[in-house]
mmCIF file of the N, C-alpha and C atoms, coordinates in Angstrom:
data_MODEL
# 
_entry.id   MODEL 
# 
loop_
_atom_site.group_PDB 
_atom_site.id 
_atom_site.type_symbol 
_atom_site.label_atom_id 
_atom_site.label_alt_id 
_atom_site.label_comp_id 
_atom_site.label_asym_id 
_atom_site.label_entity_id 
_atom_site.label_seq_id 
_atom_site.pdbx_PDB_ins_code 
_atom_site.Cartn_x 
_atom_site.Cartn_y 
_atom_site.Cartn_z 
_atom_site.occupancy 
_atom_site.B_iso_or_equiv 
_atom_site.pdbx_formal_charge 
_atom_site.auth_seq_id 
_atom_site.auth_comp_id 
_atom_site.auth_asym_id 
_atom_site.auth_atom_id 
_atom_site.pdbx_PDB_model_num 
ATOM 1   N N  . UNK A 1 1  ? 85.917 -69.128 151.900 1.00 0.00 ? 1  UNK A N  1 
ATOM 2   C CA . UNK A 1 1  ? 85.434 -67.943 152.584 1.00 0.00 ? 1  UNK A CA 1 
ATOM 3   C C  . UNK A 1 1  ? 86.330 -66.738 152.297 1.00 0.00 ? 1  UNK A C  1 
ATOM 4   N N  . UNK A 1 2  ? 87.579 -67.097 151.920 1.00 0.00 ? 2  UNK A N  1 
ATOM 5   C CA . UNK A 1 2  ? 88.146 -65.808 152.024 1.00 0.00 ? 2  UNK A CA 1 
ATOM 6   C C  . UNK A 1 2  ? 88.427 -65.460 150.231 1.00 0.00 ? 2  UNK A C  1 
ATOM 7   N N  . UNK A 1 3  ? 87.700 -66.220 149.796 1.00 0.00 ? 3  UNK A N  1 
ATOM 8   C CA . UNK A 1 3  ? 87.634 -65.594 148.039 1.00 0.00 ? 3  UNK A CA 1 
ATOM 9   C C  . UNK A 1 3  ? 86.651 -64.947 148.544 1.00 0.00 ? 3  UNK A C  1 
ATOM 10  N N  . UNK A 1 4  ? 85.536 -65.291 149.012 1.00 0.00 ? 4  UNK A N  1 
ATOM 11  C CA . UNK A 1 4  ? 83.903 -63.958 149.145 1.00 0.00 ? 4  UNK A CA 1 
ATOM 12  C C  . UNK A 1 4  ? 84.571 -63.408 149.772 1.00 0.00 ? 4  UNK A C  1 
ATOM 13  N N  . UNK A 1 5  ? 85.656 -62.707 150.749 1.00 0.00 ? 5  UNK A N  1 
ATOM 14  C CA . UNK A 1 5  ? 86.130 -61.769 151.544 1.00 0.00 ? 5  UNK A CA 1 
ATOM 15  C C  . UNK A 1 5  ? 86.250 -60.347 150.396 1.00 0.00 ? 5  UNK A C  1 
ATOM 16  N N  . UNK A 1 6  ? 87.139 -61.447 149.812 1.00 0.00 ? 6  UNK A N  1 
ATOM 17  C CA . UNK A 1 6  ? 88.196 -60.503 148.905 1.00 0.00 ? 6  UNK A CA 1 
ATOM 18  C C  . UNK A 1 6  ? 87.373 -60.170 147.601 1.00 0.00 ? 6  UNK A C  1 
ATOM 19  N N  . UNK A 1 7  ? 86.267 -61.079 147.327 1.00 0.00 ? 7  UNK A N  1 
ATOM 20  C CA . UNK A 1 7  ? 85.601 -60.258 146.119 1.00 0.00 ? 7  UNK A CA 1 
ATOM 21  C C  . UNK A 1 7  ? 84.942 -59.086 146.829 1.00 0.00 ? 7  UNK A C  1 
ATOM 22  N N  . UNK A 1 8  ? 83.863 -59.461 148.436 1.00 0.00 ? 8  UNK A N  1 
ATOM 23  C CA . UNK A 1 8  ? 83.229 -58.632 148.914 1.00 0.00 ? 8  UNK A CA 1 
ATOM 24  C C  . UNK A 1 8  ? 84.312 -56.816 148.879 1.00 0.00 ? 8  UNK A C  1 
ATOM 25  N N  . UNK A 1 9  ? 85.367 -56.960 149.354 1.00 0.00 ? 9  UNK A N  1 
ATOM 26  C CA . UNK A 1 9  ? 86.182 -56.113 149.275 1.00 0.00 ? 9  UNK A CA 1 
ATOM 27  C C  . UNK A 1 9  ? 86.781 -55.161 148.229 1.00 0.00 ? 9  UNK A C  1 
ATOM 28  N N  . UNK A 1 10 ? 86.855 -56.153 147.190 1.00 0.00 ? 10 UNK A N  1 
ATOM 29  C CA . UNK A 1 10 ? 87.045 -55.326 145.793 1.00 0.00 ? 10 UNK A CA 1 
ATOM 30  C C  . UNK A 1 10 ? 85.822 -54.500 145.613 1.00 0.00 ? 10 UNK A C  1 
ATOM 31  N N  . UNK A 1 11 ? 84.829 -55.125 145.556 1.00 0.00 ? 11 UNK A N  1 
ATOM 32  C CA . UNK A 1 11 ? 83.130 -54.705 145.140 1.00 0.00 ? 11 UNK A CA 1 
ATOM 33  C C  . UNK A 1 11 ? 83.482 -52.883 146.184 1.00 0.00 ? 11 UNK A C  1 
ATOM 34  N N  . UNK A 1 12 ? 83.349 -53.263 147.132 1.00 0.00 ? 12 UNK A N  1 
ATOM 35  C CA . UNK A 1 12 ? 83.373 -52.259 148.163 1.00 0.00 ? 12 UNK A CA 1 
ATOM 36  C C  . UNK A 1 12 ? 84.181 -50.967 147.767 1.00 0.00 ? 12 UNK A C  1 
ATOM 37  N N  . UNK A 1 13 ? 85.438 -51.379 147.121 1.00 0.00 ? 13 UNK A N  1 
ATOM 38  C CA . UNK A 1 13 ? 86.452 -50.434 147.184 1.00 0.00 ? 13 UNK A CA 1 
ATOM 39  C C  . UNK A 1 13 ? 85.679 -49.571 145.837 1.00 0.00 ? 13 UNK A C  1 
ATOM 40  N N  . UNK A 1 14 ? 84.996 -50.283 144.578 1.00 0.00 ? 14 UNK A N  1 
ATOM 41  C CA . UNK A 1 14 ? 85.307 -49.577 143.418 1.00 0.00 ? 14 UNK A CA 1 
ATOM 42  C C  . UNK A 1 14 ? 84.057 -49.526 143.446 1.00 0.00 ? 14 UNK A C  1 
ATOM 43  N N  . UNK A 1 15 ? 82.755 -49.431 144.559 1.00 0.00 ? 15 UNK A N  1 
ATOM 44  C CA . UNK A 1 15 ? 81.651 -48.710 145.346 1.00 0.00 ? 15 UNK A CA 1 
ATOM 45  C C  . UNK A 1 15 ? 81.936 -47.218 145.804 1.00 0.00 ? 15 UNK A C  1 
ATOM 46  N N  . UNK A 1 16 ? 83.134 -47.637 146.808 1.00 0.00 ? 16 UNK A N  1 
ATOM 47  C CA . UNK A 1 16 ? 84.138 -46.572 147.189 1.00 0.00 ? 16 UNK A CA 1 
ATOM 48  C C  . UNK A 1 16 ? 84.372 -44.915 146.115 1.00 0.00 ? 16 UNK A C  1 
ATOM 49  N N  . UNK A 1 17 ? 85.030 -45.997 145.219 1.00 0.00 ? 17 UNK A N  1 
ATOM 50  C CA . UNK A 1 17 ? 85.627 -45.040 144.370 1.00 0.00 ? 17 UNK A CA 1 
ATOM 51  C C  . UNK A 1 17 ? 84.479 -44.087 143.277 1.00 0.00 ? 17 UNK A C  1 
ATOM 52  N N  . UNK A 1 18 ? 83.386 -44.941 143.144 1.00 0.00 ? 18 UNK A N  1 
ATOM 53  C CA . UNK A 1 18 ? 82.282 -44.296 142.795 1.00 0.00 ? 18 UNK A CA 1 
ATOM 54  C C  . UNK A 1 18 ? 81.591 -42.937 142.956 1.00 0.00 ? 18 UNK A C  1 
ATOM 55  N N  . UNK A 1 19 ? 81.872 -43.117 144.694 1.00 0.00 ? 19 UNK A N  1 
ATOM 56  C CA . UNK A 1 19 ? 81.026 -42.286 145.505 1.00 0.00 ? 19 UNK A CA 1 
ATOM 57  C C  . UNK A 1 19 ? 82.030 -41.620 146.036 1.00 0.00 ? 19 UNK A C  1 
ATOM 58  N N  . UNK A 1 20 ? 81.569 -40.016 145.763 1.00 0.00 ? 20 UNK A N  1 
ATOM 59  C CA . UNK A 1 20 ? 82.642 -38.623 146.161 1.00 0.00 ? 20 UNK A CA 1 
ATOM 60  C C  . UNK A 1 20 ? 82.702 -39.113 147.552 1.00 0.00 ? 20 UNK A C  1 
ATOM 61  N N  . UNK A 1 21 ? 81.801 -39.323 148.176 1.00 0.00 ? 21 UNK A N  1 
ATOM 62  C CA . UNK A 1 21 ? 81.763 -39.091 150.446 1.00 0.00 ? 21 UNK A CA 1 
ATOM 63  C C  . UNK A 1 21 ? 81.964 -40.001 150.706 1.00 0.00 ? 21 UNK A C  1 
ATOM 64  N N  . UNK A 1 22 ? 82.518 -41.110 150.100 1.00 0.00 ? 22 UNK A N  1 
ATOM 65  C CA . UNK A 1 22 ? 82.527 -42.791 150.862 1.00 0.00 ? 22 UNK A CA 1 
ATOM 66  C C  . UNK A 1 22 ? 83.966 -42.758 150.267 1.00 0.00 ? 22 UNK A C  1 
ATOM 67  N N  . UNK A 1 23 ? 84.728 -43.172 151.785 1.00 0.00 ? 23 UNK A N  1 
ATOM 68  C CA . UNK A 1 23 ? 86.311 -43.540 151.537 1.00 0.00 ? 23 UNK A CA 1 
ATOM 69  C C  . UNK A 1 23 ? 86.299 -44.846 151.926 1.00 0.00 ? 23 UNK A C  1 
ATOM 70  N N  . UNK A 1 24 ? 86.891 -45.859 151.347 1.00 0.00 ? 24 UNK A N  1 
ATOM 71  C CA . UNK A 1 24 ? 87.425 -46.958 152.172 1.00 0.00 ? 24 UNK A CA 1 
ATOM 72  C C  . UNK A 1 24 ? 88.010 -47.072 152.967 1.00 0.00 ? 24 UNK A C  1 
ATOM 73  N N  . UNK A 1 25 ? 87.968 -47.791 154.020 1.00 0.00 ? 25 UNK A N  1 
ATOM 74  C CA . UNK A 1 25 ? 89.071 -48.659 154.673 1.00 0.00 ? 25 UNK A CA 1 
ATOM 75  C C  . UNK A 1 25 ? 88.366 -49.738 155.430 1.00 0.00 ? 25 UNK A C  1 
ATOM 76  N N  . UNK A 1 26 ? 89.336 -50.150 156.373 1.00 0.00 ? 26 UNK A N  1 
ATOM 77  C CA . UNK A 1 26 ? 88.859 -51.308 156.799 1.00 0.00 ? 26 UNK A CA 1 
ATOM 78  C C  . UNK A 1 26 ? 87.668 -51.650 157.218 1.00 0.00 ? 26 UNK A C  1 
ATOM 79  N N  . UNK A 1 27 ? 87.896 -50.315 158.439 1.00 0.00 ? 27 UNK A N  1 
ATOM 80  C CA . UNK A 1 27 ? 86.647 -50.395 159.053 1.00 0.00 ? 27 UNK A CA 1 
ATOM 81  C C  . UNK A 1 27 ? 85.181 -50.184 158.550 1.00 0.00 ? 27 UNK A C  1 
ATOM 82  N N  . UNK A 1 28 ? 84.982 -49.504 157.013 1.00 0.00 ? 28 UNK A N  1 
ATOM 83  C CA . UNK A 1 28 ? 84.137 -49.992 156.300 1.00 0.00 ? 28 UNK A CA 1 
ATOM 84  C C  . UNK A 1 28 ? 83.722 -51.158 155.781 1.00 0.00 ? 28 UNK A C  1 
ATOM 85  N N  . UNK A 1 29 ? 84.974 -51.673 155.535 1.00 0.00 ? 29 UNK A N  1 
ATOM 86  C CA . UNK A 1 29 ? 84.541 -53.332 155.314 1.00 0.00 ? 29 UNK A CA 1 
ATOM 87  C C  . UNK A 1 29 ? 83.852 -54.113 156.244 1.00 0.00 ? 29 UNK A C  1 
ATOM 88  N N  . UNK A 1 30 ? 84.458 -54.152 157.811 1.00 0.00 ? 30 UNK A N  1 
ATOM 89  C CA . UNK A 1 30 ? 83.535 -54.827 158.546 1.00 0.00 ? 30 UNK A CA 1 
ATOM 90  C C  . UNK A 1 30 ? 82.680 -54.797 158.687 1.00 0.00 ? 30 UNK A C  1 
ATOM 91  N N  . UNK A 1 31 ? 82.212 -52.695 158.798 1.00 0.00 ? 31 UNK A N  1 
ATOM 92  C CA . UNK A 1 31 ? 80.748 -52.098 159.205 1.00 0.00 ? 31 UNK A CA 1 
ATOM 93  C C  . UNK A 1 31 ? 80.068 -53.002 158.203 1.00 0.00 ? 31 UNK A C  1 
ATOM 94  N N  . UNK A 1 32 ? 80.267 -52.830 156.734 1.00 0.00 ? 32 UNK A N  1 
ATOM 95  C CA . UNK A 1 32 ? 79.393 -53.475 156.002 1.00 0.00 ? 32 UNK A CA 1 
ATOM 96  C C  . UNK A 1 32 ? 79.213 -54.518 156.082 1.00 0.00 ? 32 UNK A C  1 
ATOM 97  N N  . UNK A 1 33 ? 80.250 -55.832 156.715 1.00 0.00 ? 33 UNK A N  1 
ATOM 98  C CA . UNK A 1 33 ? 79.791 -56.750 156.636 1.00 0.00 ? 33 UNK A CA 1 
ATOM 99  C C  . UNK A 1 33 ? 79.055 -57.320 157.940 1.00 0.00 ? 33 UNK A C  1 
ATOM 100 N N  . UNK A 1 34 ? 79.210 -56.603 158.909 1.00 0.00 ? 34 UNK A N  1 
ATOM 101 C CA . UNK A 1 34 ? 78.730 -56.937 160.179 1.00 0.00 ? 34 UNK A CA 1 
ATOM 102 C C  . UNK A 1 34 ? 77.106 -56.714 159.948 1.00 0.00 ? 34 UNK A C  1 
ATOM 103 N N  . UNK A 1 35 ? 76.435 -55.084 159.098 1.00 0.00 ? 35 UNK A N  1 
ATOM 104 C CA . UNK A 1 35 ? 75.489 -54.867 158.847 1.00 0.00 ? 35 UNK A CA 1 
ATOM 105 C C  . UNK A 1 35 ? 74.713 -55.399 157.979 1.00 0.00 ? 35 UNK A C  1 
ATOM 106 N N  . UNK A 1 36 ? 75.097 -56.385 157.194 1.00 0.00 ? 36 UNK A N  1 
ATOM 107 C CA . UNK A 1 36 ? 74.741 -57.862 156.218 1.00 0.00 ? 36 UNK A CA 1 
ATOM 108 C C  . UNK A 1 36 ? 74.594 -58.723 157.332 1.00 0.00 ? 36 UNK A C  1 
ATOM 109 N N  . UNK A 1 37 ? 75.403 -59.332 157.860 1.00 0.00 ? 37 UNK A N  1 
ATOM 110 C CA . UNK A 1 37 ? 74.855 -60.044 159.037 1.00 0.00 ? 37 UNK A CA 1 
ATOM 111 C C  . UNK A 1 37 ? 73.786 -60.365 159.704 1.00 0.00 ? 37 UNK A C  1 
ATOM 112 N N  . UNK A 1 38 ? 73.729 -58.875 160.199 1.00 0.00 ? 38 UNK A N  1 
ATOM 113 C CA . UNK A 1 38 ? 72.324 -58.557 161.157 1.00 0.00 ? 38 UNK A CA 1 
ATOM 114 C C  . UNK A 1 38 ? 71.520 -59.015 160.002 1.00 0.00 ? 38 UNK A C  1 
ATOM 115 N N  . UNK A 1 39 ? 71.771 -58.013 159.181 1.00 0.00 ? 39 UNK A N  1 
ATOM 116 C CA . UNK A 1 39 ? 70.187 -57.995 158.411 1.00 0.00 ? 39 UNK A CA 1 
ATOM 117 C C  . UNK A 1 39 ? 69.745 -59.142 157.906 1.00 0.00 ? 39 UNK A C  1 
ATOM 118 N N  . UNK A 1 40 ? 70.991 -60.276 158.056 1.00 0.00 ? 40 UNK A N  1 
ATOM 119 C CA . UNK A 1 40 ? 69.981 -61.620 157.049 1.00 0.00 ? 40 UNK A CA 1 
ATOM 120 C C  . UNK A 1 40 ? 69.709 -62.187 158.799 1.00 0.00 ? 40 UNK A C  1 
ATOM 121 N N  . UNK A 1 41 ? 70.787 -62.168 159.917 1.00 0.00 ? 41 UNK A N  1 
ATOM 122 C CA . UNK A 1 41 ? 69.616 -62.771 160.862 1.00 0.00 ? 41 UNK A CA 1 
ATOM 123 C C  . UNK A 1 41 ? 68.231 -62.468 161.329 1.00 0.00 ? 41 UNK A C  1 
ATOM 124 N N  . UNK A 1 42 ? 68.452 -61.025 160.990 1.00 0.00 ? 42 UNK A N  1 
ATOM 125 C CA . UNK A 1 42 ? 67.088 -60.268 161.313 1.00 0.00 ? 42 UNK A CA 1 
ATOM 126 C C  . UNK A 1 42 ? 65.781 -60.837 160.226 1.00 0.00 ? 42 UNK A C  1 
ATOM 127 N N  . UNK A 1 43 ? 66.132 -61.575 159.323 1.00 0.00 ? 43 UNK A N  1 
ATOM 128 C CA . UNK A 1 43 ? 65.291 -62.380 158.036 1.00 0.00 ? 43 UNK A CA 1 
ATOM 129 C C  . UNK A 1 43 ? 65.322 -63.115 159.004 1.00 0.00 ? 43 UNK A C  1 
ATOM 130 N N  . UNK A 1 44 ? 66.107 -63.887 159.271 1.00 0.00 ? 44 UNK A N  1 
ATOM 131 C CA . UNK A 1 44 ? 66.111 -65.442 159.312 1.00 0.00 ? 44 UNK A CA 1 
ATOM 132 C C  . UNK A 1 44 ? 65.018 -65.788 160.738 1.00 0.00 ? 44 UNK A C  1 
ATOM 133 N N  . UNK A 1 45 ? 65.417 -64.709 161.379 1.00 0.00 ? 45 UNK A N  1 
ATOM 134 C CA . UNK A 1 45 ? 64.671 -64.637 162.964 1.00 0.00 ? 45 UNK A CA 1 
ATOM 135 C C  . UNK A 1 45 ? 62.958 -64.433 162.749 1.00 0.00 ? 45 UNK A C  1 
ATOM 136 N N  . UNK A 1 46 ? 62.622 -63.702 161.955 1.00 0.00 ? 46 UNK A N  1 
ATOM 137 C CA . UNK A 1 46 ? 61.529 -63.302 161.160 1.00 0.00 ? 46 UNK A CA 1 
ATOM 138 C C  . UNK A 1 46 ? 60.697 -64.609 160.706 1.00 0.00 ? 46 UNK A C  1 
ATOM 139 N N  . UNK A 1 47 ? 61.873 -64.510 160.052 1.00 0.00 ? 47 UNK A N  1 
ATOM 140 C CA . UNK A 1 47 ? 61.307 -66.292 158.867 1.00 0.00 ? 47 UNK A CA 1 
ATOM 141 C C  . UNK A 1 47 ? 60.601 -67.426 159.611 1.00 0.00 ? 47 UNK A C  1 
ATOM 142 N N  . UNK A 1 48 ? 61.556 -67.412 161.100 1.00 0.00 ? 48 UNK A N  1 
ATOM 143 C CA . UNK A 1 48 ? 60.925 -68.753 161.813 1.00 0.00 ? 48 UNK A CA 1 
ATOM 144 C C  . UNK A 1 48 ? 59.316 -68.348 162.619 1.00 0.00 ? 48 UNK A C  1 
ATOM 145 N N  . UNK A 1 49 ? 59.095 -66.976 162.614 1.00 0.00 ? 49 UNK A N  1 
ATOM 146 C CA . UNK A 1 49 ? 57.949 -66.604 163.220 1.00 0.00 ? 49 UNK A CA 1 
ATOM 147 C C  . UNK A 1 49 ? 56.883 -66.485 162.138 1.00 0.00 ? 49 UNK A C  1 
ATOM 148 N N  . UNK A 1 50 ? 57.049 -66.417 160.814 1.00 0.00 ? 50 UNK A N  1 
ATOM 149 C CA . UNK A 1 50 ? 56.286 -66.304 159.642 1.00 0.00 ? 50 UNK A CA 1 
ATOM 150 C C  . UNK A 1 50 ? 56.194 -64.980 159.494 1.00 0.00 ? 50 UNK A C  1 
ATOM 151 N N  . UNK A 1 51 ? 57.008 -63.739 160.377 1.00 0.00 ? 51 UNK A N  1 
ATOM 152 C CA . UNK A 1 51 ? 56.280 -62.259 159.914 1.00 0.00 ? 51 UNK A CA 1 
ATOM 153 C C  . UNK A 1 51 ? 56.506 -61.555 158.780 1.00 0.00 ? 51 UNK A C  1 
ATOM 154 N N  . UNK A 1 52 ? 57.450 -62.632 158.134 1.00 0.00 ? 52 UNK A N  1 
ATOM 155 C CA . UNK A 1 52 ? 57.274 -61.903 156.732 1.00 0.00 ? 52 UNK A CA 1 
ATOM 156 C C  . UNK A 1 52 ? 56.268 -62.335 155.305 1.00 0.00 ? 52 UNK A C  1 
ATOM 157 N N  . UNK A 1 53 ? 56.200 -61.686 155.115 1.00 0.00 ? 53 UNK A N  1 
ATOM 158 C CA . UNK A 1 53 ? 55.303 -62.642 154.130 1.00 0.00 ? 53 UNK A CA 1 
ATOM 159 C C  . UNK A 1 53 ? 56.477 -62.649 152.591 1.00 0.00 ? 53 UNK A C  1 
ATOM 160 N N  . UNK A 1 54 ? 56.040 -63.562 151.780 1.00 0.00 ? 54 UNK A N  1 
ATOM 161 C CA . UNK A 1 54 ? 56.839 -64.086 150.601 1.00 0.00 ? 54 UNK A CA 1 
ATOM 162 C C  . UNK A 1 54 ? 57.314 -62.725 150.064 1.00 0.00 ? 54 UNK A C  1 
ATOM 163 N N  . UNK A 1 55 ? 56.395 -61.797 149.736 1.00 0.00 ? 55 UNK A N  1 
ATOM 164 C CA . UNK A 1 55 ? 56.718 -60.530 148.688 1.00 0.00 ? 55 UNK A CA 1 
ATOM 165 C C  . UNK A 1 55 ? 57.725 -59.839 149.237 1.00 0.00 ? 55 UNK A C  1 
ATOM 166 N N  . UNK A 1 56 ? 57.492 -59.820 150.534 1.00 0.00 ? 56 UNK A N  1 
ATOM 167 C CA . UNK A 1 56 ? 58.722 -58.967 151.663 1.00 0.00 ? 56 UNK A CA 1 
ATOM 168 C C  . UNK A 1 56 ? 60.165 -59.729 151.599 1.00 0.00 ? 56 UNK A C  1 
ATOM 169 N N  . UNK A 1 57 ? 59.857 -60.773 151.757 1.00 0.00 ? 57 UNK A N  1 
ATOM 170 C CA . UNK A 1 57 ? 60.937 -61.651 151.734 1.00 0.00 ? 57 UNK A CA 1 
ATOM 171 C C  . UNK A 1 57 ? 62.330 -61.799 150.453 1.00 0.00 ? 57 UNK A C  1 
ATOM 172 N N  . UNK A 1 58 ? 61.396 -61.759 149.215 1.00 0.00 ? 58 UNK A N  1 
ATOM 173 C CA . UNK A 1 58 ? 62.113 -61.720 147.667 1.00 0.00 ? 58 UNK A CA 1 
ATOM 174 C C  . UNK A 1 58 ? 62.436 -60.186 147.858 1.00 0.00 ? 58 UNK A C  1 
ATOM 175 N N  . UNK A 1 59 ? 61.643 -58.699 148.187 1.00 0.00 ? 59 UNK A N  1 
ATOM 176 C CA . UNK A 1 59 ? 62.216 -57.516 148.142 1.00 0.00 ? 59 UNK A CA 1 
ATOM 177 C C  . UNK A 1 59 ? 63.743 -57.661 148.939 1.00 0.00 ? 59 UNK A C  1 
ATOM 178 N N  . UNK A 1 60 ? 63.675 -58.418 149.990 1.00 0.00 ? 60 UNK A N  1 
ATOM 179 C CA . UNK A 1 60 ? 64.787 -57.810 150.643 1.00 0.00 ? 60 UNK A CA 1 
ATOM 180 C C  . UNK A 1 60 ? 66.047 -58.540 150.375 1.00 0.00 ? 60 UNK A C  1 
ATOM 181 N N  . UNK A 1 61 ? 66.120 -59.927 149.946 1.00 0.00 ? 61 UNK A N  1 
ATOM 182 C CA . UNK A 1 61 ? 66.966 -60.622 149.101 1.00 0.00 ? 61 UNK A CA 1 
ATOM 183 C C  . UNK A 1 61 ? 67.336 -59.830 147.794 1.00 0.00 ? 61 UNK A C  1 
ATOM 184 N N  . UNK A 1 62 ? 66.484 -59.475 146.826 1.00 0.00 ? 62 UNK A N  1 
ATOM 185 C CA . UNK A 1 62 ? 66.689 -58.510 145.660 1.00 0.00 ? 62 UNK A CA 1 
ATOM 186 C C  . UNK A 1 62 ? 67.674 -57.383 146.598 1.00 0.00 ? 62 UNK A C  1 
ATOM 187 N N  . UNK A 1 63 ? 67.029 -56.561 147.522 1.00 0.00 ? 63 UNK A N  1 
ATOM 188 C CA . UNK A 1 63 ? 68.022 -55.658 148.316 1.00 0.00 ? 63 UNK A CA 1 
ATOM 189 C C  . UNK A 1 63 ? 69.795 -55.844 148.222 1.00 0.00 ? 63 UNK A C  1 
ATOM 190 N N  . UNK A 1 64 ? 69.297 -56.880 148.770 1.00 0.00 ? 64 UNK A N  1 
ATOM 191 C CA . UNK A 1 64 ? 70.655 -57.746 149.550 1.00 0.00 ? 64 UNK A CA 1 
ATOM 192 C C  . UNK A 1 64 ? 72.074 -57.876 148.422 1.00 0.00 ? 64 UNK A C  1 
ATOM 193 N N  . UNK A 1 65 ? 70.908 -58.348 146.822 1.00 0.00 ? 65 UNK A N  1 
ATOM 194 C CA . UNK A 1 65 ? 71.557 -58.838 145.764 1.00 0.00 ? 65 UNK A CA 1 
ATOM 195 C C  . UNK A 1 65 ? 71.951 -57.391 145.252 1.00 0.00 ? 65 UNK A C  1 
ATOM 196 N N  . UNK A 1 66 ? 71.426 -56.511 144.640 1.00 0.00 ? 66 UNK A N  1 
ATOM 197 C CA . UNK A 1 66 ? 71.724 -55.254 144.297 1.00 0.00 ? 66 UNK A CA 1 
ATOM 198 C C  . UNK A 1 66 ? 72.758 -54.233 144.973 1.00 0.00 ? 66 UNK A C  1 
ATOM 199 N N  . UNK A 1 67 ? 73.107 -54.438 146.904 1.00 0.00 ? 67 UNK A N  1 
ATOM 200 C CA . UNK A 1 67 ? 74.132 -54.084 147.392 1.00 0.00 ? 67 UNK A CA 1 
ATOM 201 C C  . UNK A 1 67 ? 75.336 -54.949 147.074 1.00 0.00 ? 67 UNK A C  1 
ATOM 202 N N  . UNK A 1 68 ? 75.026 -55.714 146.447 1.00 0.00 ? 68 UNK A N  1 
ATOM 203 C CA . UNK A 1 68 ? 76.651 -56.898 146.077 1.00 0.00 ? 68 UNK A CA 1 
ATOM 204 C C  . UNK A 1 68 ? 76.647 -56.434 144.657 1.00 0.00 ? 68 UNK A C  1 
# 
């Protein structure tokens, strides 16, 4: 877990460094990872009710994959 920490973190920083208005620090790291969180329980919560349908489902994984 704490190799995905630290890759998630590198990724982040030289995201960071990309973008003129986005500074790092910590508390970006969590925001982002707390807001990954939600969003795959917010799938997962979904998933068990069926409201997503398949096409929705692969968009937001692709999402998911393209922010990493």
């Amino acid at each position: 877990m704490t190799n995905n920490l630290a890759k998630i973190a590198k990724d982040l920083r030289a995201f960071a460094k990309r973008c003129k208005d986005v500074h790092y620090s910590d508390s970006l790291l969590i925001s982002f990872i707390l807001s990954g969180i939600l969003s795959l329980a917010s799938i997962s919560f979904s998933d068990t009710f069926d409201n997503l349908s398949d096409s929705q489902k692969e968009a937001a994984m692709e999402s998911i994959s393209e922010m990493r």
